[in-house]
Each structure stands twice: as structure tokens, then as C-alpha cells.
FIFITOR-538773 format. One line per 10 residues: their letters; for each residue x, y, z of C-alpha. Coordinates in pm, whole numbers. Each point is the difference from the previous one (the first is absolute). Example, Ala and Ser with C-alpha at 12.3 -4.5 7.8 and 13.67 -1.06 7.14 Angstrom:
BEGIN
as = 1230 -450 780  137 344 -66
! end
This chain:
BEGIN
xxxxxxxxxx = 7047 8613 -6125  -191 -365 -47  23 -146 378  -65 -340 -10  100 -113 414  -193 -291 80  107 -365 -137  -111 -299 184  269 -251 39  170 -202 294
xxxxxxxxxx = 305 168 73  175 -296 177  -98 -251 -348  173 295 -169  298 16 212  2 -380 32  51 4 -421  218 240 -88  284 -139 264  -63 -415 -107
xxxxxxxxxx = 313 -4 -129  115 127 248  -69 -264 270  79 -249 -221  349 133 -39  34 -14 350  -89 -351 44  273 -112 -256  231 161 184  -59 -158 279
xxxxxxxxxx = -34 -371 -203  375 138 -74  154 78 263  -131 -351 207  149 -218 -290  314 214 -15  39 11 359  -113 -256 241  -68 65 326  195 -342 144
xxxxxxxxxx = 314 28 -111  172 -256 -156  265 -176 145  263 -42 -221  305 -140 225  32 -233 303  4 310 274  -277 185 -179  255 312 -146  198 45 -316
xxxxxxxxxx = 302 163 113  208 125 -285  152 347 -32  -33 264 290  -284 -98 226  -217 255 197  -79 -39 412  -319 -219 -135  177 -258 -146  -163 86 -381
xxxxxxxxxx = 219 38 -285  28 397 -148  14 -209 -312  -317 -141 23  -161 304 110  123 132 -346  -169 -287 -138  -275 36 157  -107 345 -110  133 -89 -386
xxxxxxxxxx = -301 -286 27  -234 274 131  74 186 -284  -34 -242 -231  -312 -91 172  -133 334 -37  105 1 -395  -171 -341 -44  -324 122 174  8 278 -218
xxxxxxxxxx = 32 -172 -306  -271 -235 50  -253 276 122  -277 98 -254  155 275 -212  -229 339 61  22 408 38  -87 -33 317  256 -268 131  277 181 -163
xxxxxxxxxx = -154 276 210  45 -188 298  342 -134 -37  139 329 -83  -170 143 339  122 -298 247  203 244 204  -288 135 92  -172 373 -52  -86 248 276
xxxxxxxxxx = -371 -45 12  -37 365 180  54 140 -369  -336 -120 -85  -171 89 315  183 414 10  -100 -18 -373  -345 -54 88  -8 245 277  137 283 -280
xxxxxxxxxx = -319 -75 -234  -254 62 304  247 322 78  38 70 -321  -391 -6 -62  -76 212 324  211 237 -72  -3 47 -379  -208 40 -289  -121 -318 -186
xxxxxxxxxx = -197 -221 -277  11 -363 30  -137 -257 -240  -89 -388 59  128 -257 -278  10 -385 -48  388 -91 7  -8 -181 -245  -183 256 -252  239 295 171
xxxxxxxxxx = 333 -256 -68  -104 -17 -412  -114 300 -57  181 276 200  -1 228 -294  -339 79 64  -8 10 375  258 195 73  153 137 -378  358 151 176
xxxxxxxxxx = 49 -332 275  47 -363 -78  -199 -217 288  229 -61 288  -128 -336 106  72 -406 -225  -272 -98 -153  -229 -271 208  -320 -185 -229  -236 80 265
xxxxxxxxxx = -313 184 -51  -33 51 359  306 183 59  1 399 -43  207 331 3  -72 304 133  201 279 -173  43 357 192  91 295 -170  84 316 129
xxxxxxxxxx = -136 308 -182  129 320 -5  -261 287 -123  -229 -324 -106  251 -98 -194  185 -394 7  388 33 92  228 -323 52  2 -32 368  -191 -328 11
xxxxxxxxxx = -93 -223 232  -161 -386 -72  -152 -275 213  -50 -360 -70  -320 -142 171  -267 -246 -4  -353 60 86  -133 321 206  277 265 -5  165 -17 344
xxxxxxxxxx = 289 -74 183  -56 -340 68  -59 -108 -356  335 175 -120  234 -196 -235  254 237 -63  103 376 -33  190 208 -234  142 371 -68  156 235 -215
xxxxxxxxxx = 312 118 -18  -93 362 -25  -202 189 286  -82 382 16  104 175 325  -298 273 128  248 285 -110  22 -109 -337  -382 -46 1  -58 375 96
xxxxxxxxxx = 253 96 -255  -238 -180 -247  -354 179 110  -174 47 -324  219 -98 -198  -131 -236 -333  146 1 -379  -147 256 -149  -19 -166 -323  -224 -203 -183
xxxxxxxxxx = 101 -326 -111  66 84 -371  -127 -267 -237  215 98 -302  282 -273 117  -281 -247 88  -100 41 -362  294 28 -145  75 -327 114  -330 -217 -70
xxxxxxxxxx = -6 145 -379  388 -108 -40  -32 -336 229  -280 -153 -96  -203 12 -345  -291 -174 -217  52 -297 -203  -132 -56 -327  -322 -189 182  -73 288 249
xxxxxxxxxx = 194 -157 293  168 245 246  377 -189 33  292 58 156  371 59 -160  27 -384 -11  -319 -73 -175  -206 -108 331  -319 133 -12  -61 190 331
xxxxxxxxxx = -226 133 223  108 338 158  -42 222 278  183 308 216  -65 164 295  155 341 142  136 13 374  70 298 236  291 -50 255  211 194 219
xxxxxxxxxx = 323 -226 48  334 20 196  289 -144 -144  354 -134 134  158 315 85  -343 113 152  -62 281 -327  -389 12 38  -180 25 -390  -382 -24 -101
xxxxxxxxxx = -30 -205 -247  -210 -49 -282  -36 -346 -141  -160 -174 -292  -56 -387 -10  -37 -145 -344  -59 -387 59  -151 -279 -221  24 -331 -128  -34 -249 -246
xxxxxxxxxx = -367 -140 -110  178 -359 61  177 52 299  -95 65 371  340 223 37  36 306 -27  212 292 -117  99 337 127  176 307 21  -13 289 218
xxxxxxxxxx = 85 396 -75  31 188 312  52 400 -15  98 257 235  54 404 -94  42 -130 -388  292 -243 90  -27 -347 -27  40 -266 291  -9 -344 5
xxxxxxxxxx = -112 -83 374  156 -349 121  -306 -244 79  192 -163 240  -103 160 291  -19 -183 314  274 -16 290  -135 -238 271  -262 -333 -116  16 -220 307
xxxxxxxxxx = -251 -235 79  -111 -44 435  238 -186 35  303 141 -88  61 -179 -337  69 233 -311  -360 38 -199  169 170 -345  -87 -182 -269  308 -195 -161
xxxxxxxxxx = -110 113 -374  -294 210 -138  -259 -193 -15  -193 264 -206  -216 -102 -357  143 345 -73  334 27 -209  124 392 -44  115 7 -393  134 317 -146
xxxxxxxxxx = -281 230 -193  12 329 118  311 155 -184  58 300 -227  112 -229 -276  -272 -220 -64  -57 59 -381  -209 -350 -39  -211 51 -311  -93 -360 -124
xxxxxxxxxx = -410 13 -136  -233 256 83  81 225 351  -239 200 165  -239 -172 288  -346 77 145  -64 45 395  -262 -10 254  52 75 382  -224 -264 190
xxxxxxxxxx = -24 239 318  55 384 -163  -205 243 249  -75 -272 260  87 123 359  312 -177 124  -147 -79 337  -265 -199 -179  150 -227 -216  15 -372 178
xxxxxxxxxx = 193 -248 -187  -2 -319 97  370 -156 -94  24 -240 -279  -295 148 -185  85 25 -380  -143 313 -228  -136 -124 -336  -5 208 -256  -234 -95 -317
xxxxxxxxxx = -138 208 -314  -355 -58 -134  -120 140 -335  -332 -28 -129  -61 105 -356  -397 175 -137  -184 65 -302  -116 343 -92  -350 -85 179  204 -63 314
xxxxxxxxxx = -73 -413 -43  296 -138 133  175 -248 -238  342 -132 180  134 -43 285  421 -69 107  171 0 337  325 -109 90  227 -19 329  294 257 -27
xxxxxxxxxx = 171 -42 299  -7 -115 387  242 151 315  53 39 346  -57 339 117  179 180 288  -102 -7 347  -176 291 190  97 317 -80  186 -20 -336
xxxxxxxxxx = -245 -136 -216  -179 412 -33  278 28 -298  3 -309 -85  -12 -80 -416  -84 -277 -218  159 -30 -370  -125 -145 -301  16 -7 -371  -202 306 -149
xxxxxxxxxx = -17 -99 -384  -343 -231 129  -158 272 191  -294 285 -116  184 180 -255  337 -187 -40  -121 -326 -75  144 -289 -225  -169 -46 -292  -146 -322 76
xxxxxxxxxx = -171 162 294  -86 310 -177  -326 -174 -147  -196 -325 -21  -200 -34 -282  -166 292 -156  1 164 362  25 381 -39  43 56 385  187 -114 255
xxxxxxxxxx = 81 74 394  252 -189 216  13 26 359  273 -95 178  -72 -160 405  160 -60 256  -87 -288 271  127 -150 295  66 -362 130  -80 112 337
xxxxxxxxxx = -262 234 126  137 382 -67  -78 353 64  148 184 -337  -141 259 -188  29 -6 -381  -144 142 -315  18 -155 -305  63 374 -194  284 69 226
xxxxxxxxxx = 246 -211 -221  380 235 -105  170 -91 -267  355 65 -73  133 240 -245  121 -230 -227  -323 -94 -26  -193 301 -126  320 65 -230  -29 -335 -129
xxxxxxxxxx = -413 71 -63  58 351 -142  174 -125 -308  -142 -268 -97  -379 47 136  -133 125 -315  153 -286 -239  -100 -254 284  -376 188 0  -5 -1 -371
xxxxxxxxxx = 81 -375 -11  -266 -80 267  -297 183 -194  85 -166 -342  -6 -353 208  -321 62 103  -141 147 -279  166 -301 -202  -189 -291 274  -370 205 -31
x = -5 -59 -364
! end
């Protein structure tokens, strides 16, 4: 896994930041409480005491004891109202009773346990990127800590394995800077842990089943199609740019049944739109499950307050696609694919997060004598890929009617042009270790049904064009 542990920063600046609020809370409080209670008392009668009602051995009214705490409250009310409106003070008045702060501290001594004792993979990620796009960090958990706007702040995510493969006993800590204990923000865990026996009951255990693409298909032919202009578009007419990625697991569920899982990712979005789309099919022994993302029991920051994020603050929305009825035939189905990192070695690929994958085709057109005549390129799509360790199967989808053999006709031929070749590549925003072949493109089987019957009237058409322009 990608380890990136060192991040200068000031911890204390850090600190200082993310609790302003905080202290200034605190100080209206206090602003409160001395307008709302003075420390000389007033005297309000010629002997100094209001006597009314049944008086207590110090002279002071019950009554205006009772009216004294019906001020504080709504003293406390008023300070509340006027406070600037946050996540994080809402956080804070809903934890003034106060939190055991040994729940972060015995939390912190299970992950060092835990990490002695156990087998694991750990990956380093911005918050901020981890907070918006989980989906790709960890596919079957959403992040466990609220989203903060600062680059300096980062997570480190630790996953147990079982037989080198991911299961959902997780463990997460918030830092800043150089990972160690004094630079901790907060921690965070799992609900689900695996006990040693269960662990030797496991030894060797993996699916023993290949992630069958036939559903994957199935649902990119009948989800997604090719407009009349050659634009790869979603059910709702967006046109898209498209990617999936497969995903190994062994995961424990509430009433501690023990599956492994085989999952497929399919994620994309909109050429206009930074947000994106997904859906997730997850397998085990031919039966379907649908894994709940919400994963985490304890988020707590040092001290003591409750980390959990409030709402999702994920760019990733899960819409329905995978499902045995999609019969979505509108314009041409069928797509084209390439797989950016197909025979890499998984321990090699480095991705650094928030680097995009453009796709682009480029198609250059001869004369017999091999003079070249033409030239086209044009930008088909641009993602994020997943993080270490998915992106081996990971896919990128595009329109096929453009491409070497399937191509629209106004890419078929410039000119009198008698040959053509298009290449499709593949580049990165950030520097990136993939390995890719332009020949190694798949197409669907829509596709070479759609080719097979009409190849010879589209071939026929393409000769007499450019037998018709050389004249």
C-alpha cells in the first residue's frame, strides 16, 4: 500500500484551529453568566432580604433560587442563539456533559495492540480527499471522520487482512504532520473485529471465483449508450465519463456470519459536473449482498468529543444501476474499454490521490504511399482512479462507434484518405506508474453484433465515398 507518513505542520496551530470556536463559546458564556448574575448582589429591601414564602436557614428566598436557575437557562438559550451557527458547535453543545476521554486513549492503545498482534495494510490520505471520495479509498466503508478544508490534516486507514485479503475490521487515525502519537487528532474503529479462532477457521480460505464480467456488461450496454454525435451518455442524456473497479473482501456481518466477497464498483460522472455516481455489486457463493457502508462504531477525537461526521460529506452519491431489469435501449449500446493498469504488479502501482485519468483517441488518416493526409484527436473522458491496490482491475468506458473498426462515419475518412489508425491514450494529471497498450482495448458484445450486420453495407458505403471524392 502507498505510505505517505511524513507531513510538516505545527501541531499546536492545528489544534489551536480546529477548537476556535470553541474558546470563543466559552468566553460568551462567561460574558453571560456575569451580566445574568452579578457577583454583588443587589439589595432590593431596607434589611438586605426579600422574605416572601418559606425561607431557608440563609435568609434567601427558595423562590428566587427558582428564579435564579430559570435566568441561567435562559442565559444559556440566549448564548446559544447568538453563537455562530456551525457542525462543530452543535457538536459541542450536544457534548456539554462531558465524554470520558479514556475512550480515546484505550482506543488508541487497541490500534498499537491490534497492530502487534495482527495482520495489517495501512494507507495515508488527505482528509479532505478521503471525506469526498471514500468510494475509492475504501469501496465497502464510508470515512469515519467530518470533513475539515485543511490540506495539512491526514488519515491513516488500517486494515486487517485475512489470507492477504481486506476484511471490515478497520481502524483510522486523524493526524497532522509526522505520524505519531503526539500529532494525533482523533481515532476511529469498526464495528466488526475477527477473534484468532475465527481467523484459523479461515486459513486459506479466498472466493474461488472470478469476478464474472457478464453482469458488469450487462449493465454498461443497458445503462449507458451512444448518441447520435458519438457521445457516451447516461439514461438521462448526460454525457459521462465511466469507470469500475473489482474488490476482494472477506467481511463479518451483524450476527458475526463470516462471507468472502466479491465486489464490482461501477462509478462515473457527468462531463459537467464534479459529482459523481455509483453503484456497487457485491457477491458471495453466487448470492447477492449488499454490504452496509456504514461501518464504524467509535470516531472520537483526543479529547473525548464525538469525531463522526454529522452527514456524508462524500462527492459520491450511490444511484441504482446494477439490477436484473435494466432493459435501457435508447441510441446505439455497446461500449469500448481499456484497463489503465492490466498486468501491472499491485505492489507497484503509486497513486498519488486526486490525480485524474484522461482518456483521449487520436486518428491519423494516409494515402496509399503512406503520406499522411489528416490528422483528428479528441478528449473522451477524465476520472479519478482508485487508490492502491484496486486500480489492477480497474476499467475505463467509452463510446466504440469512433474507434478502429467501429467508427462514425464522419471519422471513418477525411478526404480521399484510404487508411486510417486511431489510438486511444491514456495520461495522468499526476506522475503515474500504469502500464497500458493501446491494442488491449474489449469491446462489448453488443458491439461486434452491432458491426457484424451492418459492416459490409457500412464498408460498401465508405469505398463508394472515397472513390466518389478521388474523382
Amino acid at each position: 500500500m502507498n505510505n505517505v507518513n511524513d507531513h510538516s505542520s505545527d501541531p499546536e496551530k492545528l489544534l489551536k484551529e480546529k477548537l476556535d470556536e470553541l474558546s470563543s463559546s466559552v468566553d460568551c458564556f462567561d460574558k453571560i453568566s456575569s451580566r445574568a448574575f452579578p457577583e454583588d448582589e443587589l439589595d432590593f429591601s431596607e434589611g438586605g432580604f426579600i422574605v416572601s414564602g418559606t425561607e431557608n436557614v440563609t435568609g434567601k428566598s427558595k423562590k428566587r433560587s427558582l428564579l435564579k436557575w430559570t435566568a441561567a437557562a435562559a442565559a444559556v438559550i440566549t448564548g446559544v442563539a447568538v453563537l455562530p451557527r456551525s457542525d462543530f458547535a452543535d457538536r459541542l453543545f450536544a457534548n456539554l456533559g462531558g465524554e470520558d476521554k479514556t475512550i480515546y486513549s484505550d482506543l488508541i492503545a487497541e490500534i498499537d495492540s491490534q497492530l502487534d498482534s495482527g495482520s495489517y495494510i495501512h494507507l495515508d490520505v488527505p482528509l479532505s480527499y478521503y471525506a469526498k471520495n471514500d468510494v475509492l479509498v475504501t469501496p465497502l466503508a464510508e470515512c469515519p471522520f467530518e470533513l475539515v478544508n485543511n490540506d495539512n490534516i491526514f488519515v491513516r486507514i488500517f486494515i486487517r487482512t485475512v489470507n492477504d485479503l481486506p476484511t471490515n475490521q478497520l481502524y483510522a487515525v486523524e493526524y497532522t504532520g509526522s505520524y505519531n502519537d503526539g500529532n494525533f487528532l482523533a481515532a476511529a474503529k469498526s464495528f466488526y473485529s475477527f477473534s484468532d479462532d475465527e481467523i484459523q477457521a479461515l486459513d486459506g480460505q479466498s472466493p474461488d471465483w472470478n469476478i464474472s464480467y457478464d453482469f458488469l456488461s450487462h449493465t454498461v450496454e443497458h445503462m449507458f449508450y451512444t448518441d447520435d454525435s458519438g457521445n457516451f451518455c447516461s439514461q438521462n442524456g448526460d454525457c459521462v465519463s465511466l469507470a469500475s473497479f473489482s474488490y476482494y473482501s472477506i467481511l463479518k456481518d451483524d450476527d458475526d456470519n463470516i462471507s468472502c466477497l466479491a465486489s464490482d464498483i461501477l462509478y462515473g460522472h457527468a462531463l459537467d459536473s464534479s459529482s459523481y455516481f455509483y453503484d456497487i455489486c457485491s457477491v458471495s457463493e453466487n448470492e447477492s449482498i449488499n454490504p452496509d457502508r456504514n461501518i464504524w462504531d467509535i470516531s472520537v477525537y483526543y479529547n473525548g468529543l464525538n469525531a463522526k461526521p454529522d452527514t456524508n460529506n462524500s462527492d459520491f452519491s450511490r444511484t441504482v444501476l446494477f439490477n436484473d431489469e435494466n432493459n435501457y435501449t435508447n441510441g446505439i449500446i455497446g461500449f469500448a474499454c481499456v484497463e489503465p493498469f492490466a498486468g501491472a504488479d499491485v505492489n507497484s502501482i503509486s497513486i498519488s490521490p486526486a490525480s485524474l485519468l484522461n482518456l483521449s483517441y487520436e486518428t491519423s488518416f494516409t494515402d496509399v504511399d503512406g503520406s499522411k493526409i489528416g490528422y483528428s484527436s479528441s478528449a473522451i473522458s477524465s476520472i479519478l482512479p482508485p487508490l492502491d491496490g484496486f486500480p489492477i482491475t480497474m476499467r475505463m468506458y467509452f463510446s466504440p462507434y469512433f474507434g478502429p473498426y467501429f467508427a462514425s462515419e464522419k471519422d471513418l475518412y477525411i478526404a480521399d484518405s484510404p487508411y486510417r489508425s486511431t489510438t486511444v491514450n491514456i495520461t495522468s494529471t499526476e506522475p503515474m506508474d500504469f502500464v497500458y497498450s493501446s491494442d488491449l482495448i474489449t469491446y462489448s458484445p453488443a458491439v461486434y453484433k452491432f458491426a457484424s450486420v451492418d459492416a459490409e453495407e457500412k464498408l460498401d458505403k465508405i469505398n463508394n465515398d472515397i472513390a466518389a471524392a478521388s474523382v
